[in-house]
matplotlib code that plots the C-alpha trace (Angstrom):
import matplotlib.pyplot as plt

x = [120.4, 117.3, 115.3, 117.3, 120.3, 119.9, 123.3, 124.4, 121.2, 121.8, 124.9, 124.0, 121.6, 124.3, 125.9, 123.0, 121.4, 124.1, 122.2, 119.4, 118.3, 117.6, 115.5, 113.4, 112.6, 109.0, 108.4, 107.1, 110.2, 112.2, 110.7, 110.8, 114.2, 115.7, 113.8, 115.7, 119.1, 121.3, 121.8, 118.1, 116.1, 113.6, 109.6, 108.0, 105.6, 108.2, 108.5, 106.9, 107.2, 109.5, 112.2, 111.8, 112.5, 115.4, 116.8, 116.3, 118.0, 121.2, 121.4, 120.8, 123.6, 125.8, 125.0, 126.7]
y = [122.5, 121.7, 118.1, 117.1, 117.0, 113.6, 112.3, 116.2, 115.8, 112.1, 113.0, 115.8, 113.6, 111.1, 113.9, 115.3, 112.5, 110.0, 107.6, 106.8, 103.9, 105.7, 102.6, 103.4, 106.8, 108.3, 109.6, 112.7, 113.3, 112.2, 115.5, 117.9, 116.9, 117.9, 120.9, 121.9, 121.5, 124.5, 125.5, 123.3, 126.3, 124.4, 124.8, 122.0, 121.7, 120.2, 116.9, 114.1, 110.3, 109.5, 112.4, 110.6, 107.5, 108.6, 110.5, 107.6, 104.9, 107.5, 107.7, 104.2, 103.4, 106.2, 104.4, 101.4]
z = [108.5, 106.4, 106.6, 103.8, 105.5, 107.0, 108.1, 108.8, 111.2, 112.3, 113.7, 115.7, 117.2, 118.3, 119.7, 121.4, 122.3, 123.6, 126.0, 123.2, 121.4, 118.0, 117.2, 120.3, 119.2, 118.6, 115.3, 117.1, 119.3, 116.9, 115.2, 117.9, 118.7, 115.2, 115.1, 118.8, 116.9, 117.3, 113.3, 112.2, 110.5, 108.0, 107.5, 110.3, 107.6, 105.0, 107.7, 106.0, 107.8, 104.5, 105.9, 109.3, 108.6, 106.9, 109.5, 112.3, 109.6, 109.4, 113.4, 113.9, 111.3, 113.1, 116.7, 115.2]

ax = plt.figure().add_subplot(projection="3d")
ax.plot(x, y, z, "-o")
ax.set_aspect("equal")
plt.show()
């Protein structure tokens, strides 16, 4: 998985994550948490707050 791979990444977290409010989530666990992703192998450095964002909309959205 790369950053851009936001609902690929959004669901993992649902699965990983199970008991979590994804609206409750720290920008920077949100980060170290998708970089602990069995399969995540991406550059830290290409994680912008935009890419964030996008990934806690997709896992909110997946929640519901």
């Amino acid at each position: 998985m790369k950053w851009t791979d936001i609902h690929e990444i959004a669901a993992a977290l649902y699965d990983s994550q199970p008991d979590t409010d994804p609206a409750t989530v720290r920008f920077t666990e949100l980060r170290a948490w998708v970089m602990a992703l069995p399969g995540f192998e991406d550059d830290p450095n290409r994680c912008g707050e935009k890419i964030l964002e996008a990934i806690q909309q997709a896992w909110i959205d997946e929640a519901d």
